[in-house]
C-alpha positions in Angstrom: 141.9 106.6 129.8 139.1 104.2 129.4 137.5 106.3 132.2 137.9 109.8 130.8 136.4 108.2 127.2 133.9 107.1 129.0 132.7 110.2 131.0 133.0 111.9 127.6 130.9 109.6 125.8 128.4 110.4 128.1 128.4 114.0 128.1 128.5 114.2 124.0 124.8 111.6 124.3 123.5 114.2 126.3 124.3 117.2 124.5 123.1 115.1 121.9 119.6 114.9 123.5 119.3 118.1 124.5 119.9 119.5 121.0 117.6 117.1 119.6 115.1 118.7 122.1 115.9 122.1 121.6 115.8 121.6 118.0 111.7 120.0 118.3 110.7 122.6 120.9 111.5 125.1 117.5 109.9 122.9 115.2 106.8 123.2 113.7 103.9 121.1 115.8 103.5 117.5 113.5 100.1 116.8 111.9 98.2 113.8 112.9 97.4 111.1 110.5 93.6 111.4 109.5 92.3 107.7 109.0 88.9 108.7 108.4 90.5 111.0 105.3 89.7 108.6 101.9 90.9 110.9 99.3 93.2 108.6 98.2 89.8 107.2 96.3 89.4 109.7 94.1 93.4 110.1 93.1 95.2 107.9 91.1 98.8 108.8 92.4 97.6 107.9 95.7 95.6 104.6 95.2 97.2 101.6 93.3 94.6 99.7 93.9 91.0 100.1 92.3 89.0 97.4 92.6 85.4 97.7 91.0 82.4 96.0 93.0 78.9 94.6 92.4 76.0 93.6 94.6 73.2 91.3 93.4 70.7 89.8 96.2 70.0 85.9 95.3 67.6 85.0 97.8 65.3 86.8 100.9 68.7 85.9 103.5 71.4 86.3 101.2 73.5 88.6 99.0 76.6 88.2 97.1 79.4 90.6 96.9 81.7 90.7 93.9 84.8 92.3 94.2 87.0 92.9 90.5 91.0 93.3 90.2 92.3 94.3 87.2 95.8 93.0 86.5 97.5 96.4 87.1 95.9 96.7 90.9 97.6 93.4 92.2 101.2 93.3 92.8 102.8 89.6 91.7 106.0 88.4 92.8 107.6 85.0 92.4 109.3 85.7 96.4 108.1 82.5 97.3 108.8 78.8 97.5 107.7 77.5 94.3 108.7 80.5 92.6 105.2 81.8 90.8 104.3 85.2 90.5 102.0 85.5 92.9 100.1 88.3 94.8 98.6 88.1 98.2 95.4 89.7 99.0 93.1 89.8 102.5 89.5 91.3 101.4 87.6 92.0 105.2 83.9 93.3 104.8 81.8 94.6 107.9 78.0 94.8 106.3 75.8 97.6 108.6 72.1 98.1 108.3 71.1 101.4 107.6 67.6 100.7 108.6 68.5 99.8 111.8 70.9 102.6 113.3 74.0 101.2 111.1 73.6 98.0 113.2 76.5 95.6 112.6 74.7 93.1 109.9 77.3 90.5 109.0 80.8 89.6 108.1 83.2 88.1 105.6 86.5 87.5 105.0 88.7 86.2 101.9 92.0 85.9 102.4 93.8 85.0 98.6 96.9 83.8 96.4 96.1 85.2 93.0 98.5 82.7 91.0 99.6 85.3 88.2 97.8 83.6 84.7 99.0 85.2 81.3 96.8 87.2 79.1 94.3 87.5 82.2 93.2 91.1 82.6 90.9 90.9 85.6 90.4 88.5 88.3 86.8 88.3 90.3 85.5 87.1 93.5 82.6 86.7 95.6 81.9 87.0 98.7 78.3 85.9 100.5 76.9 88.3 102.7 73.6 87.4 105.2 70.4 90.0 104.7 67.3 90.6 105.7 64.4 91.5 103.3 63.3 95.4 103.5 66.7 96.8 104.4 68.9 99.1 103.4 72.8 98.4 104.0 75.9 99.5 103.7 79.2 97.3 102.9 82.8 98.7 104.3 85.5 97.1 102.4 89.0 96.9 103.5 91.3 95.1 101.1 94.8 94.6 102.3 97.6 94.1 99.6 100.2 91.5 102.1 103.2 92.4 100.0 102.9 95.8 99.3 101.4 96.6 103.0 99.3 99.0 101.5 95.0 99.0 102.7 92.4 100.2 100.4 88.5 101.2 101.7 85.5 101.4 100.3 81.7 101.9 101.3 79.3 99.7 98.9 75.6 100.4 99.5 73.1 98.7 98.3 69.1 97.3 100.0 67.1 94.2 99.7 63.7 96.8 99.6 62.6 95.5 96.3 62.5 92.5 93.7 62.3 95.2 90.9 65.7 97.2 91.6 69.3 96.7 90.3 70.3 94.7 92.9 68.8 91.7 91.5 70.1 91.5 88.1 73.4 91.1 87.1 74.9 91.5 83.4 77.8 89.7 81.6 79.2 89.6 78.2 77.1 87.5 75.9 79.8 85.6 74.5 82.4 84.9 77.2 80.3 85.2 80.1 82.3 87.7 82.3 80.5 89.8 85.2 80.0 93.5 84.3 81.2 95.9 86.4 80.2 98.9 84.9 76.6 99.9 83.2 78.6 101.9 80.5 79.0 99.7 77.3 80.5 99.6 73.9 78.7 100.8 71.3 79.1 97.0 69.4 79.3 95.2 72.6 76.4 92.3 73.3 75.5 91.5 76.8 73.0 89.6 79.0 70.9 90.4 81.7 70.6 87.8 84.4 67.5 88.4 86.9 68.0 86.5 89.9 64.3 86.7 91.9 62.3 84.0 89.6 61.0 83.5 86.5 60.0 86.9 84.3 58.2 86.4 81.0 59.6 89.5 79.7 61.9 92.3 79.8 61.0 95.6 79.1 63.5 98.3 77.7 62.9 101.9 78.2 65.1 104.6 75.9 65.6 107.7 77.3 67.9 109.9 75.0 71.6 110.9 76.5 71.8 113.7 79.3 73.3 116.8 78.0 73.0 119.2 81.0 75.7 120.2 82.9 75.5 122.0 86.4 75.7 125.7 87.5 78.5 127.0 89.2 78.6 126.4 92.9 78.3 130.0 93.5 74.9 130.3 92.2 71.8 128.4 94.5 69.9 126.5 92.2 69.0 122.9 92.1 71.2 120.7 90.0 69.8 120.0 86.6 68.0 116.3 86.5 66.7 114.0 84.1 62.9 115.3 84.1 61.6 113.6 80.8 59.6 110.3 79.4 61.6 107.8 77.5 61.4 108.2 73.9 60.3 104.3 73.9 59.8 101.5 75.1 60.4 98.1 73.8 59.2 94.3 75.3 61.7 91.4 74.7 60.6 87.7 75.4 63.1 87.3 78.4 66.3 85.0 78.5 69.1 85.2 80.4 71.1 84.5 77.3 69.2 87.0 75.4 72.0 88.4 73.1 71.3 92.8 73.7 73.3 95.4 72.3 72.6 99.0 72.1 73.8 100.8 69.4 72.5 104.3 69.9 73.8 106.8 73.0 71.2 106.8 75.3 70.2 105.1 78.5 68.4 102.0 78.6 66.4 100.8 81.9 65.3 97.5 82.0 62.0 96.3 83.8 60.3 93.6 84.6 56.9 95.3 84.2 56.1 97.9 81.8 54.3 100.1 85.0 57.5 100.1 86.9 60.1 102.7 86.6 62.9 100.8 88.7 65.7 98.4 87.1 69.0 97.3 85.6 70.3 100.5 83.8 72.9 100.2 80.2 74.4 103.4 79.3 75.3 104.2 75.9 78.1 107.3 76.3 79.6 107.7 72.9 82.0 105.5 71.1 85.6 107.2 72.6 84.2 107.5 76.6 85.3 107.7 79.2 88.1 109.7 77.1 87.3 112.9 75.4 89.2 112.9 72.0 87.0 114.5 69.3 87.4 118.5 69.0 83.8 118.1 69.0 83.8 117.0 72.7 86.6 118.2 73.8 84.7 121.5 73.6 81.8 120.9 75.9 83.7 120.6 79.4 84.8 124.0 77.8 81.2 125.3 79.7 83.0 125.2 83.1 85.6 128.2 81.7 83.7 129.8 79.3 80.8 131.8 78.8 77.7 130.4 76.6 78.6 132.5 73.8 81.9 131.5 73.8 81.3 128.0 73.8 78.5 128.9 70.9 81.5 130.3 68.8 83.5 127.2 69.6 81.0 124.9 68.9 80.0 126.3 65.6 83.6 127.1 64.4 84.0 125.8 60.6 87.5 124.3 61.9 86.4 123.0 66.1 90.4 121.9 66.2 91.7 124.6 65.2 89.3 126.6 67.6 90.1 124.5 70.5 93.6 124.9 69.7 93.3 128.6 69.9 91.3 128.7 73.2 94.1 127.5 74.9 97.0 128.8 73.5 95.2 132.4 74.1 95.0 130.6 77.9 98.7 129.6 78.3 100.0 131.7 76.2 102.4 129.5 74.1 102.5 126.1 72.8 103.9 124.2 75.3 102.1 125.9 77.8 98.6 125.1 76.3 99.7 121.2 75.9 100.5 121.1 79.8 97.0 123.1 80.5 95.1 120.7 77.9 96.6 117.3 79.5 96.0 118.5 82.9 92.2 119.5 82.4 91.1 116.8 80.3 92.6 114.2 82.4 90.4 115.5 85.4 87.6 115.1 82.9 89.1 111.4 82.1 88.6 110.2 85.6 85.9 112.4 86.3 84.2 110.1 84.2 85.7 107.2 85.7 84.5 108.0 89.6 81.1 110.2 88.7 79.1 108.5 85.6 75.7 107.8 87.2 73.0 108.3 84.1 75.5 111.1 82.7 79.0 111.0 82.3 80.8 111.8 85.2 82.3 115.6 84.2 78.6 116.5 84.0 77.9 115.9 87.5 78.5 118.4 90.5 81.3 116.1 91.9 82.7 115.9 88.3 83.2 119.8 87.8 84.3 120.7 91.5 86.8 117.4 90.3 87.7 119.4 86.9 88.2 123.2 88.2 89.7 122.5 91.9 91.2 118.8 91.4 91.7 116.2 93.4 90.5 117.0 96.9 92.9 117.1 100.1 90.5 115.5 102.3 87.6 112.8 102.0 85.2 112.3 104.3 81.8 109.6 103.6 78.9 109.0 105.1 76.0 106.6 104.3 74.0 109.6 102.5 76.7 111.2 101.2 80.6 112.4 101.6 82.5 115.7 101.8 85.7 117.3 100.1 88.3 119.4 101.3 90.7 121.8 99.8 93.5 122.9 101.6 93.7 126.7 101.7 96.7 128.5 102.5 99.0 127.5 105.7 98.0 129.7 108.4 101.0 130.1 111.1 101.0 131.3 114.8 104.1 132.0 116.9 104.4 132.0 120.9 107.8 132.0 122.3 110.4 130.0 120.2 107.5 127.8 119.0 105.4 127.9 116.1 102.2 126.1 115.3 100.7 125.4 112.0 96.6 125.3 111.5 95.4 123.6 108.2 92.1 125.5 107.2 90.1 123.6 104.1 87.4 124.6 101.6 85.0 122.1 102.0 81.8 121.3 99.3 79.7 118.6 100.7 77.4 116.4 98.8 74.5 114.6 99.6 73.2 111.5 97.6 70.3 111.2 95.7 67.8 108.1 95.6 67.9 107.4 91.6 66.1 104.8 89.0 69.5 104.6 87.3 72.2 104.8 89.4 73.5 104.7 92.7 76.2 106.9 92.2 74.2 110.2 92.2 75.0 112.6 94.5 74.2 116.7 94.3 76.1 119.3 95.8 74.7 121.0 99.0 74.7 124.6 98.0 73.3 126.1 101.1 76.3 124.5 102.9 79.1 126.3 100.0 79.1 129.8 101.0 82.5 130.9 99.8 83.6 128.7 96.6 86.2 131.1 95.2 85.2 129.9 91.7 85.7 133.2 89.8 89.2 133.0 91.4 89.9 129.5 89.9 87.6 129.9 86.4 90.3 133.6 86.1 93.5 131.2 87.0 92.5 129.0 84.5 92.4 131.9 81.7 95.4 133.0 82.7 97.3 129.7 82.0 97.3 128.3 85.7 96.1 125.8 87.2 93.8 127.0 90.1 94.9 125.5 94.0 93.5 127.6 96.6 96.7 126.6 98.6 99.2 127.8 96.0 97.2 130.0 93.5 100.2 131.1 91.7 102.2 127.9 90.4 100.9 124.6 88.5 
């Protein structure tokens, strides 16, 4: 009995396995994982973690990395012995030189417990990197979240070329001191600015007024619009490092240490409600990407914008509830447009920020050290042979290059030679119609 149960076990394994293989040889071929893919960067339902960073270079050998948490990125748990919330963190950075063939430049490692302390909304450290004077470098930043087993990467450049550029000043709050992360302030907000080369006798302020433009559709080859004009003035301060500023009017504000020189620490001034759009009043003018200039002329000028606005996309949905779900959809993109893109502009007025806006998050990442490239999944394309089937992913790609700029390093234009085939009238003629435009599903939200 034991014998016949046996040989029967046997025989039911392997008609096991050989369904199990007859069943794969019929499936579709599996993708590969793409590790070099980082579009996880520029979508928040992918990324948990979103760590900010800042470079400023203290000495001809050194450089210090600063790396911000906010509370929400870090995962606490009180799984542990003495029963704290607590989250664990392992921050790796390999430093390259650009100058020199992306030579491996230096290393550094922090591995963390980040005790959870109450009412703390960000937590910040540092991490000292070895330089060279006259070089141009890139940072690759892995940071590992141990309890979640989930890895974040970034790509931080910054050089050591001059003592006049960003990268050797650093701002913080006026009255409590905390780093800034971001050049974007508060219309009431008072800050310092910290110059770490020496002693300056002044500081002088240059106001350019805000950057309106916003970019042509990628169909058409011309250059992206730039800031092209003077600042309106300029201003000398004695300089302090706890020199209360605040700058009260939109606009962008570099800061010198010489009148002559046109290279700095750059505060933006972007309205008192950014990164969000809320006002009708600027709500409408992302509009440009859908409409035509005269319709966005009759928006703009409407005696009532809200009620305009309102219409413009109820005509687009065609009901209510349709024209809430278009509305939150498209200003969101515009929301963290702003968020990934601001250089001197806000971010849904860069090339990057309307490909973000009209085609959304991208499928596919890829970054170099002068610049990265986005891909949009288009439709599956399938091929047969025998009883097996293969699928080919084909992407839509837009690849932008990045621009050497005063007052960012965030700029990057879009290579229009490289976009033949954009489908933008496509997408702009979905998104009349009520639908969100994806070149992969065209049809559905």
């Amino acid at each position: 009995m034991k014998k016949s149960f046996s040989i029967r076990t046997v025989c039911l394994l392997i008609s096991g396995i050989l369904l199990v293989v007859v069943f794969n040889s019929c499936k579709t071929t599996q993708h590969t994982v793409d590790y070099k893919d980082l579009s996880y960067l520029y979508n928040p339902t992918k990324n948990p973690i979103n760590p900010r960073y800042n470079v400023i270079n203290k000495t001809d050998e050194s450089s210090e990395l600063s790396v911000r948490f906010s509370t929400s990125d870090l995962f606490f748990s009180e799984a542990n012995p003495q029963g704290v919330a607590t989250a664990n963190v392992l921050i790796t950075v390999k430093l390259y030189s650009i100058s020199q063939g992306k030579a491996l430049a230096d290393t550094a490692v922090l591995d963390l417990s980040i005790v959870k302390e109450t009412g703390k909304q960000e937590y910040i450290y540092n991490l000292p990197l070895k330089v060279e004077k006259g070089v141009e470098y890139l940072a690759e930043v892995k940071i590992l979240d141990r309890l979640r087993l989930l890895v974040a990467q970034d790509f931080v450049q910054f050089n050591t070329l001059s003592y006049n550029n960003r990268f050797n000043f650093r701002g913080q709050g006026h009255f409590d001191k905390n780093e800034l992360f971001s050049s974007v302030l508060r219309i009431d907000e008072y800050v310092n600015l910290l110059y770490s080369r020496g002693h300056i006798d002044s500081l002088y302020i240059s106001f350019y007024k805000p950057f309106r433009e916003v970019p042509d559709p990628p169909s058409m080859l011309l250059p992206e619009k730039t800031l092209d004009y003077d600042p309106l003035q300029v201003v000398a301060l004695p300089y302090s490092d706890s020199l209360p500023m605040m700058f009260p009017k939109e606009g962008i504000y570099l800061c010198s240490i010489d009148r002559n020189i046109k290279d700095g620490f750059t505060f933006l001034n972007l309205g008192s409600t950014y990164p969000k759009v809320t006002t009708p009043e600027r709500m409408i003018e992302p509009l440009i990407y859908l409409t035509s200039q005269d319709e966005l002329t009759e928006l703009k000028s409407a005696a009532k914008p809200k009620a305009a606005l309102d219409e413009f996309w109820i005509k687009c949905g065609g009901n209510v509830d349709k024209a809430r779900e278009l509305i939150r959809i498209f200003y969101t993109r515009v929301l963290y447009s702003n968020y990934y893109f601001t250089s001197y502009k806000e971010g849904w007025r860069s090339e990057r920020g309307m490909i973000y806006i009209i085609y959304g998050p991208p499928d596919k990442v890829y970054k170099t050290s002068d610049g990265e490239s986005w891909g949009y999944k288009k439709p599956v394309i399938k091929s047969k042979w025998g009883g097996r089937y293969t699928v080919s992913d084909s992407y839509l790609f837009f690849n932008f290059k990045k621009r050497e700029n005063v007052f960012s390093d965030n700029d990057f234009y879009l290579s229009r030679s490289e976009t033949l085939v954009t489908f933008w009238d496509k997408a702009i003629a979905s998104w009349r119609k009520g639908i969100v435009f994806r070149l992969d599903n065209p049809k559905g939200m």
